[in-house]
C-alpha positions as CSV (number, residue, x, y, z in Angstrom):
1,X,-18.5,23.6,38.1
2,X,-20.4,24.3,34.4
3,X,-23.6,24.2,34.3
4,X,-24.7,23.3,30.3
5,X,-28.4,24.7,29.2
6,X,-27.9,23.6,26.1
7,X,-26.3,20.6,24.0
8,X,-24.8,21.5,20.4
9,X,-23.8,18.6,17.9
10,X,-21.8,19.5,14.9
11,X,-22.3,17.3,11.3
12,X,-19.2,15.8,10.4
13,X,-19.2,14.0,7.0
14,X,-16.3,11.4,6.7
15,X,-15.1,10.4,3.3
16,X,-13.1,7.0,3.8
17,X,-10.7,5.1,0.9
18,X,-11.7,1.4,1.2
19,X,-10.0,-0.9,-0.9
20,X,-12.4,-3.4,-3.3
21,X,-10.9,-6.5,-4.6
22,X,-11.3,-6.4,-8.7
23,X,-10.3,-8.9,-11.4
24,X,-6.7,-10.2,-12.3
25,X,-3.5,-9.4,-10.6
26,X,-0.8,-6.6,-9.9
27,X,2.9,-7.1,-9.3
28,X,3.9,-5.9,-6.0
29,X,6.4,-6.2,-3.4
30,X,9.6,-5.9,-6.3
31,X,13.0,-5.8,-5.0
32,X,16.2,-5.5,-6.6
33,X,17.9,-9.4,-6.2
34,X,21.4,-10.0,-7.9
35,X,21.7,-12.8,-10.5
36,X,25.4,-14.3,-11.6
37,X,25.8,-14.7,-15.5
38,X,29.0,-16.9,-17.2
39,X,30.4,-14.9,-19.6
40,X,32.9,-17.3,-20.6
41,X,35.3,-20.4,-18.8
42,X,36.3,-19.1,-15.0
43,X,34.6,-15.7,-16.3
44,X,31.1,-14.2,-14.3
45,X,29.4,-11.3,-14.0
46,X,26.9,-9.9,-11.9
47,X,24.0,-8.5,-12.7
48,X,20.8,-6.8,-10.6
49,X,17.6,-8.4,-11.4
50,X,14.3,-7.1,-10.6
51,X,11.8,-9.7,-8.6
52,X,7.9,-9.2,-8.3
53,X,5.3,-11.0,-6.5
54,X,1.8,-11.3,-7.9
55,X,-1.1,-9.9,-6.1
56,X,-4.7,-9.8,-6.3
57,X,-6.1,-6.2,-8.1
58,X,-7.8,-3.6,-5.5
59,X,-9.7,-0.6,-6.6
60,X,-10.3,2.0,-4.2
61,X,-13.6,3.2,-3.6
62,X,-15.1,6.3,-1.0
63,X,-17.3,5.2,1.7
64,X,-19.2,8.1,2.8
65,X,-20.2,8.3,7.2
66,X,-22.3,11.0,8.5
67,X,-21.0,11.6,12.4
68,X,-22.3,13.7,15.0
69,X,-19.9,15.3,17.1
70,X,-20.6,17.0,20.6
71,X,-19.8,20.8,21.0
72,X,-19.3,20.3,24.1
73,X,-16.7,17.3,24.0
74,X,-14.7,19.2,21.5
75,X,-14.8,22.2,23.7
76,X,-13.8,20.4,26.8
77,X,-10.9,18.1,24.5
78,X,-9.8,21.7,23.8
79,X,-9.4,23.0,27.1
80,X,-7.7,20.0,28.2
81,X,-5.4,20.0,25.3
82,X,-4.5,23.7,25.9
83,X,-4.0,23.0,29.9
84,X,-1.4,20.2,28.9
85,X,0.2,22.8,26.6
86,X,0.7,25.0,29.1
């Protein structure tokens, strides 16, 4: 058994994307469909047609979180990561 004297926290800064709803709309989800035309009597052809939804605008934004991490977890993650390895 370890005996710990001393505790040890490391500063972790944590830049997150988070998505902000904006004004007006963006076309998403597109997919190719096909579409028949009539070229002439008994005469068709088909033809690929792109098809979009509408969806609301997002801008993305960083969210800054300051977290404070144990030494000694990460050290003891570590050993149990490397006794798993091995």
């Amino acid at each position: 058994m370890v005996q710990v004297r001393w505790l040890c926290y490391i500063k972790v800064v944590r830049y997150k994307p988070v998505a902000k709803p904006t004004s007006g709309t963006r076309k998403c989800n597109c997919r190719q469909e096909m579409k028949t035309m009539q070229l002439g009597p008994g005469r068709f052809q088909m033809m690929q047609q792109q098809v979009c939804d509408d969806c609301p605008n997002v801008r993305y934004g960083t969210h800054c979180r300051l977290v404070f991490v144990s030494f000694l977890l990460l050290v003891y993650q570590f050993a149990v990561w490397l006794h798993a390895v091995n």
